[in-house]
Each structure stands twice: as C-alpha cells, then as structure tokens.
C-alpha positions as a Markdown table, in Angstrom:
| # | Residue | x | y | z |
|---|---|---|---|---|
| 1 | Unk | 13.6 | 0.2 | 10.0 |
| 2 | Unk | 11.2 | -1.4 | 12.9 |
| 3 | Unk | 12.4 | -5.1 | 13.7 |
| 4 | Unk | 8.8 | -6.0 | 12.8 |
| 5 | Unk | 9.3 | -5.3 | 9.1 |
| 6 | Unk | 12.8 | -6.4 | 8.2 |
| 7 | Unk | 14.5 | -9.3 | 9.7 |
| 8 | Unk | 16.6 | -10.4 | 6.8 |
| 9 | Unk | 16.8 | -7.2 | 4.2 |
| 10 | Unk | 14.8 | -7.9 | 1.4 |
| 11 | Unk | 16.3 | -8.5 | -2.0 |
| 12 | Unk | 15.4 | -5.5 | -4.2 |
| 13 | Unk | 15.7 | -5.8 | -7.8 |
| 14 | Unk | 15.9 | -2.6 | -10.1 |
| 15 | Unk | 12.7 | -1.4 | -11.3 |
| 16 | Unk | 11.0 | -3.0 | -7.7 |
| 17 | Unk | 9.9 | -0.5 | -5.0 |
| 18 | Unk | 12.0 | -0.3 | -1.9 |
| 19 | Unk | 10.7 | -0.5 | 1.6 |
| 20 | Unk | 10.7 | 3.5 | 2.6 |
| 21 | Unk | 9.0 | 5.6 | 4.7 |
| 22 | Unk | 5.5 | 4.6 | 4.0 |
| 23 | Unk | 6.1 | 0.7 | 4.6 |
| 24 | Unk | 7.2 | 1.4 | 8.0 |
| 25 | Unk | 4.3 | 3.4 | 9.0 |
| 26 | Unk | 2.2 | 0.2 | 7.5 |
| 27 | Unk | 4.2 | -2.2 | 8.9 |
| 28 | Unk | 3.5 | -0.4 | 12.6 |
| 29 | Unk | 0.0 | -0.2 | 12.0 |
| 30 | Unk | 0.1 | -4.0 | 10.7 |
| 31 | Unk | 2.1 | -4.9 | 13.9 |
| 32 | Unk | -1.1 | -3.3 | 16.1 |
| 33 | Unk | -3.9 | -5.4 | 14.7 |
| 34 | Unk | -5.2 | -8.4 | 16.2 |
| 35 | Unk | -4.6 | -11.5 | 14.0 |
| 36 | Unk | -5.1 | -15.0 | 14.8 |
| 37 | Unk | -2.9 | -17.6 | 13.8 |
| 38 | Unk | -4.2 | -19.1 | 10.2 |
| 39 | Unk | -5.8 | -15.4 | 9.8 |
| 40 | Unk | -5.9 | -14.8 | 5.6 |
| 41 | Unk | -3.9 | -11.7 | 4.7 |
| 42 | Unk | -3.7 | -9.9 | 1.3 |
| 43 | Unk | -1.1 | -7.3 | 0.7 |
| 44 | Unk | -1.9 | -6.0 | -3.0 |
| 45 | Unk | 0.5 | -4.4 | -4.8 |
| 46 | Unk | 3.5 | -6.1 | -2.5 |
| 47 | Unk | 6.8 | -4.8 | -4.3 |
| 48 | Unk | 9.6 | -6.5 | -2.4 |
| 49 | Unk | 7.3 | -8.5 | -0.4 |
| 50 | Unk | 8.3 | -6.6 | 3.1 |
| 51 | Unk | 4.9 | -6.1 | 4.3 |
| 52 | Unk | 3.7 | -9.6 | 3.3 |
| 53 | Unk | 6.6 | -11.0 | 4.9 |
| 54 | Unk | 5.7 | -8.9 | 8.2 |
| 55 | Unk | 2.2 | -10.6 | 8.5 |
| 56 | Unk | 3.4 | -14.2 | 7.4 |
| 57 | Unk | 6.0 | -14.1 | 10.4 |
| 58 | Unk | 2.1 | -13.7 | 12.8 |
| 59 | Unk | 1.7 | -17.2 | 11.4 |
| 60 | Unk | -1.4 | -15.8 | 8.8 |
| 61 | Unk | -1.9 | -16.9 | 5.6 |
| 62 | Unk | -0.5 | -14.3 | 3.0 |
| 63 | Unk | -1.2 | -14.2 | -0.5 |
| 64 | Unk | 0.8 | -11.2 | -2.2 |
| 65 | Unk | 0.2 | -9.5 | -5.8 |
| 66 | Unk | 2.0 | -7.0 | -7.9 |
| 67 | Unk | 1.4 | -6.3 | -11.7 |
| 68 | Unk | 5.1 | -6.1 | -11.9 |
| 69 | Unk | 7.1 | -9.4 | -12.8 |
| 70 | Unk | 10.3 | -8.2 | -11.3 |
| 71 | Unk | 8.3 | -7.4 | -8.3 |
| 72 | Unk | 6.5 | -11.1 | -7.9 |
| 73 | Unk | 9.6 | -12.4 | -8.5 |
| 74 | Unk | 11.7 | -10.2 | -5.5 |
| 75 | Unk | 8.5 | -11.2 | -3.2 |
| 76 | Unk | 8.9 | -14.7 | -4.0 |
| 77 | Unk | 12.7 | -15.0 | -3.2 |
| 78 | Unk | 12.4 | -13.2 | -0.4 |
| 79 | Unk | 10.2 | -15.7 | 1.0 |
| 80 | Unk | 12.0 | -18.3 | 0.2 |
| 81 | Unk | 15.3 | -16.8 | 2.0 |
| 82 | Unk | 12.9 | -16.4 | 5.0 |
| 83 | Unk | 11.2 | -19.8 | 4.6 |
| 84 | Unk | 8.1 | -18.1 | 4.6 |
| 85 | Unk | 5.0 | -19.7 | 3.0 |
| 86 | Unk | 3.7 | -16.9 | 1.4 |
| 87 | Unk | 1.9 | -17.3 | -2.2 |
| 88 | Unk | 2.6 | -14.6 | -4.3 |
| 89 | Unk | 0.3 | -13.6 | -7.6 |
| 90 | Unk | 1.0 | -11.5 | -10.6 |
| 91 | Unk | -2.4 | -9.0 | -11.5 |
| 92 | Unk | -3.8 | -6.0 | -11.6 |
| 93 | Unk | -4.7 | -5.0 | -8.3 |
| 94 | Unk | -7.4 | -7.7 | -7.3 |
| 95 | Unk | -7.4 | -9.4 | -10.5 |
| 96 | Unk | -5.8 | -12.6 | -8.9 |
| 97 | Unk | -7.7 | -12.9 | -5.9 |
| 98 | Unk | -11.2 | -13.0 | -7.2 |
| 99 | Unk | -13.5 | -15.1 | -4.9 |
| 100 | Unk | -11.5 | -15.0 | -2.3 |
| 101 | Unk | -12.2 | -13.3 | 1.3 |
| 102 | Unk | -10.1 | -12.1 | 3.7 |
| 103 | Unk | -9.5 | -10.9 | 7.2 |
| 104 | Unk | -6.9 | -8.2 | 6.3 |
| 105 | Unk | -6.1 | -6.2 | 3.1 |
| 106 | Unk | -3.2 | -4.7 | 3.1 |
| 107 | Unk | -1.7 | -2.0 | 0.7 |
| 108 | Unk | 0.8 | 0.4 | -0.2 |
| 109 | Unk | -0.5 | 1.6 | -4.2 |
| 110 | Unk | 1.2 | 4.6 | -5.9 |
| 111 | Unk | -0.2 | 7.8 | -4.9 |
| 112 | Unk | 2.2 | 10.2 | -6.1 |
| 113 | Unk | 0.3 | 13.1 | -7.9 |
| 114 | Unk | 1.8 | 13.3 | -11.7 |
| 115 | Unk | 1.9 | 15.8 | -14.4 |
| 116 | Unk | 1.5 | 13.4 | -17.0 |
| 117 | Unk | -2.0 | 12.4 | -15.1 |
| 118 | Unk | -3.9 | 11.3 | -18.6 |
| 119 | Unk | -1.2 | 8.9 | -19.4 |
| 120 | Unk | -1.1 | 5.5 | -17.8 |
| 121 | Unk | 2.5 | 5.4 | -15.6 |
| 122 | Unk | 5.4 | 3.2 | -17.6 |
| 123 | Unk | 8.5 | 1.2 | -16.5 |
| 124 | Unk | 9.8 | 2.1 | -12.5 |
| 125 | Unk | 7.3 | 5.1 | -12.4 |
| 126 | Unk | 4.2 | 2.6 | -11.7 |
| 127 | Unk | 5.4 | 2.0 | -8.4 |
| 128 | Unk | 4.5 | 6.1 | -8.0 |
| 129 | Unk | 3.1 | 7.5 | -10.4 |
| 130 | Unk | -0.7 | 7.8 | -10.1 |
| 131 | Unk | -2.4 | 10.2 | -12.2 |
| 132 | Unk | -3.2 | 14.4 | -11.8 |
| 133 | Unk | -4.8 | 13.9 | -8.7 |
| 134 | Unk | -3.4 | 10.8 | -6.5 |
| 135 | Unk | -6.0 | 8.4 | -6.9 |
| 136 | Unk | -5.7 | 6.4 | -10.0 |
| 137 | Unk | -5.5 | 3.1 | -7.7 |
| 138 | Unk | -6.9 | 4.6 | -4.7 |
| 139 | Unk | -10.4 | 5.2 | -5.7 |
| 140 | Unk | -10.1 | 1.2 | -7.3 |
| 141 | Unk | -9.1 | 0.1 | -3.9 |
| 142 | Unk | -11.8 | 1.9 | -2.1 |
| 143 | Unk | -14.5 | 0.6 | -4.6 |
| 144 | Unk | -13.1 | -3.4 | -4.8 |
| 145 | Unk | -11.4 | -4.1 | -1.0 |
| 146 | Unk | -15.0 | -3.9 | 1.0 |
| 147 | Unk | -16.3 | -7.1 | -1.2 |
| 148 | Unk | -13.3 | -9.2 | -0.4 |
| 149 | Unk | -13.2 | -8.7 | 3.1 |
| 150 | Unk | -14.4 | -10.9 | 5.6 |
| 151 | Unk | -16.9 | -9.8 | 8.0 |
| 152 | Unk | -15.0 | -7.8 | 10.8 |
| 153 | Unk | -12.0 | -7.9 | 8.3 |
| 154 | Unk | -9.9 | -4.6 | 8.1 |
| 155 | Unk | -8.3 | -2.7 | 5.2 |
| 156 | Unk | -5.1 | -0.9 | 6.3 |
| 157 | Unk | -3.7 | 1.6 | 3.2 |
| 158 | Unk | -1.2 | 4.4 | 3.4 |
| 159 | Unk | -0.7 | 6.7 | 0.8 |
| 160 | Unk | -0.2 | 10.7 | 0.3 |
| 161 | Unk | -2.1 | 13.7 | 2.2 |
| 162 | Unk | -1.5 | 14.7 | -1.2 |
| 163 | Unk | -4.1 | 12.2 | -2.4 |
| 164 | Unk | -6.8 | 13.5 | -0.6 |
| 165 | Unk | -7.6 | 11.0 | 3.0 |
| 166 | Unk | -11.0 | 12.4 | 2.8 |
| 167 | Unk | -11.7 | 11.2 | 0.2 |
| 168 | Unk | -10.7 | 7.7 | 0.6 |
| 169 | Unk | -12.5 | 7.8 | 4.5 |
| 170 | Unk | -15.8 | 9.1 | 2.6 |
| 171 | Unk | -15.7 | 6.5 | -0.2 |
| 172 | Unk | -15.1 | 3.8 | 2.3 |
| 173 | Unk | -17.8 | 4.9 | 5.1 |
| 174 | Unk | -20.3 | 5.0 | 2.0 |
| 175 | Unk | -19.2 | 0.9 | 1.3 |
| 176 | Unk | -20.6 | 0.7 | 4.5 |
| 177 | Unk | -17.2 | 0.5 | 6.6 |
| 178 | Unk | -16.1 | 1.9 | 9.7 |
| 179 | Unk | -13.1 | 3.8 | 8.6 |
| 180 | Unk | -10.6 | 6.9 | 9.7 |
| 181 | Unk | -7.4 | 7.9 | 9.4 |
| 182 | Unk | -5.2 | 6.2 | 12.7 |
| 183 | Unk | -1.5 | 7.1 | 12.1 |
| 184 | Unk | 0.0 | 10.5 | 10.2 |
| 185 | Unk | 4.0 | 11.1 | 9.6 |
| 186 | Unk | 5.7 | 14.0 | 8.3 |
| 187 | Unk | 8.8 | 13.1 | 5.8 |
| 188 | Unk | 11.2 | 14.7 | 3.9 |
| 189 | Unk | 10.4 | 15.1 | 0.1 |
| 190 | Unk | 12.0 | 12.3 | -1.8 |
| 191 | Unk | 13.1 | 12.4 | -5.1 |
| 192 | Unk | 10.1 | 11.9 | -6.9 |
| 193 | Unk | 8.5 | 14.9 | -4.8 |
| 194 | Unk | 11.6 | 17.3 | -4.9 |
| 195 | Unk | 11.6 | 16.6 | -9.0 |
| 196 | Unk | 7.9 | 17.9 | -9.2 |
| 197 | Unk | 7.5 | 20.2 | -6.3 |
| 198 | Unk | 7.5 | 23.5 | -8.6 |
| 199 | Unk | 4.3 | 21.2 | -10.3 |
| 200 | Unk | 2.7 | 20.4 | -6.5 |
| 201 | Unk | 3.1 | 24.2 | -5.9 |
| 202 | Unk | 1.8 | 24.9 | -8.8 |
| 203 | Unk | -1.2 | 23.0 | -8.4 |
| 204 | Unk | -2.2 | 24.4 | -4.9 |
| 205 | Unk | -1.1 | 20.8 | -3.4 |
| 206 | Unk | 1.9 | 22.3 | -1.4 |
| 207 | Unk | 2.7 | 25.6 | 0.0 |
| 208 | Unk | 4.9 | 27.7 | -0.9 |
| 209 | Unk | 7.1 | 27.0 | 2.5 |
| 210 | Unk | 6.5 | 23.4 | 2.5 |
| 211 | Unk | 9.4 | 20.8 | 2.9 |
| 212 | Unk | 7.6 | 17.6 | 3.8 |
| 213 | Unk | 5.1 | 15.3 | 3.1 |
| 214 | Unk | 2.4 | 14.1 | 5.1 |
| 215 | Unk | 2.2 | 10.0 | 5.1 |
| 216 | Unk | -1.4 | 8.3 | 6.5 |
| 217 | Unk | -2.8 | 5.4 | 7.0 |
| 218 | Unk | -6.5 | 4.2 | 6.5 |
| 219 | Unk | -8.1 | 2.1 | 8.9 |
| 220 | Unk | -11.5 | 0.4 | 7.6 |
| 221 | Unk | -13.0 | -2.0 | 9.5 |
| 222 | Unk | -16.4 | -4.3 | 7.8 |
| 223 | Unk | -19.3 | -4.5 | 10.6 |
| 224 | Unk | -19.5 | -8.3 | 11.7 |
C-alpha cells in the first residue's frame, strides 16, 4: 500500500472494512489534489479511518462518519495512535454534517451489486452490499455532496464499473459540477465478487470471460 495512505497500519476491528484496492486508488487521487493547510475535509463513510487519516497528515481539518459503531470507533483509535486531530461522527451518510461546507468530500460507499437488492444490507455486508444495481448510496451521494461543498470544493468517490460511472458523471454534471472519471484500475475479483459472479453474469454485468473488476474514481469539481 502507497506510503501516502498507511504509515502506522490501521487497527481493523471485525465487522470494519479494510483498506483494499479501492482505498488506494482514493488515497492516490487524494494525494494529487491541491489542499491548503486548514483545508476542511469530509470522508463519509470512513471504515478504519485510512483515507481520513491520509488527508489529516496535509494538515486539513477532517471530520470522518460511518453509520457503523465498530467503524467510528477503529477511526477514532487510529487517530489517536497517529496523534491525529481528526473528529470522527457516527450517521447515515451526511446525517452528521448538516450545515457544514467543505473543500473536499471524500468517499469510498458500498457499491457492490447484490441479489438481495430490495433488502436493506445487515451486519459486515453494509460495508458492500448496495442493492440490484450498485447505487443504493451512490445516487444519495450524487444528490447531497454538491450542497455541502464549498465553492471550487471537489468530490473524489470510487466505486464499481459495475455501478454504472455514467451515471454518477451525468447526475453530478446536472448538480451543476464539473465532473469525469480521472483514474480506472483493473483488480482481481475478491471474495464478495467471486461468491456472486454466476449472479453478475447472470445479469449481463460481467462477461462470460471476465476475471476482474474495473475500480474508478469520480472527480467533481463546484464552479467558484
């Protein structure tokens, strides 16, 4: 893992999502974007904390929330092992942070396309898990980030090719934001993709040849 995400390895707690794959692609797009010292950073939906952690080291101000206890609670002792000052929130998504503005959003939601998509995800699987079609957070995301940004302030989201990146570029071009996909990276199929792949196929979502999975990230930028 980069030396910009992980200095200390952060303390993961059963049940919490580990930094994989798709934190490290964050983290390098994170590590590219021009922050000022003081800058106010959200990272929603934080897990162990690693991303929050990454921008806190820039000397920004990071506020981190997860809906998961265990989760709040691994970001917070991370912190504290690091001496970072970062102030971390239990909520649903935005929940916590109503009010407030910022000058970068950052997040890392499930996007995992599920079987059981009517049914809202339980225990470890919420970390993943997000409905038929991949988008049961996104589409939130994409409708409540552009009001908490600051003007010029940029959202930076990975999640699934699986989940449709057109769809989250058109929803946030028609907030009014500048936004495209910047960074793509092909992975092996974890667990949670190998145990449904028959499912993916299934549904037209993979081939039938296919043996990875396509990771983006979102880059939307508010006009000044």
């Amino acid at each position: 893992m980069p030396g910009y995400l992980i200095r200390v390895q952060p303390l993961v707690l059963p049940g919490v999502y580990a930094p994989q794959e798709d934190t490290a692609l964050l983290a390098g797009a994170l590590s590219e974007e021009p922050l000022s010292p003081g800058a106010r950073v959200l990272d929603v939906g934080t897990g162990s904390g690693a991303l929050a952690l990454a921008a806190a080291r820039r000397g920004t101000r990071v506020t981190a929330v997860d809906v998961s206890r265990r989760a709040v609670y691994a970001a917070r002792l991370n912190a504290w092992r690091e001496r970072l000052p970062v102030r971390v929130r239990r909520g649903n998504l935005f929940d916590p942070v109503r009010g407030l503005s910022f000058d970068l959003i950052l997040s890392n939601p499930p996007y995992v396309p599920a079987p059981a998509g009517d049914r809202v995800p339980q225990g470890t699987a919420r970390a993943w898990d997000a409905g038929g079609d991949g988008r049961l957070l996104l589409d939130r995301i994409c409708r409540e980030a552009p009001g908490l940004l600051r003007p010029g302030g940029v959202l930076l989201m990975v999640h699934s090719a699986l989940s449709d990146p057109g769809s989250t570029v058109g929803f946030l071009r028609a907030s009014g934001l500048k936004a495209s996909v910047t960074r793509r990276r092909r992975v092996p199929f974890g667990p949670v993709l190998r145990a449904r792949e028959d499912w993916l196929r299934a549904r037209g979502l993979l081939s039938a040849d296919e043996e990875n999975e396509e990771l983006v990230v979102v880059r939307a930028e508010l006009p000044c």
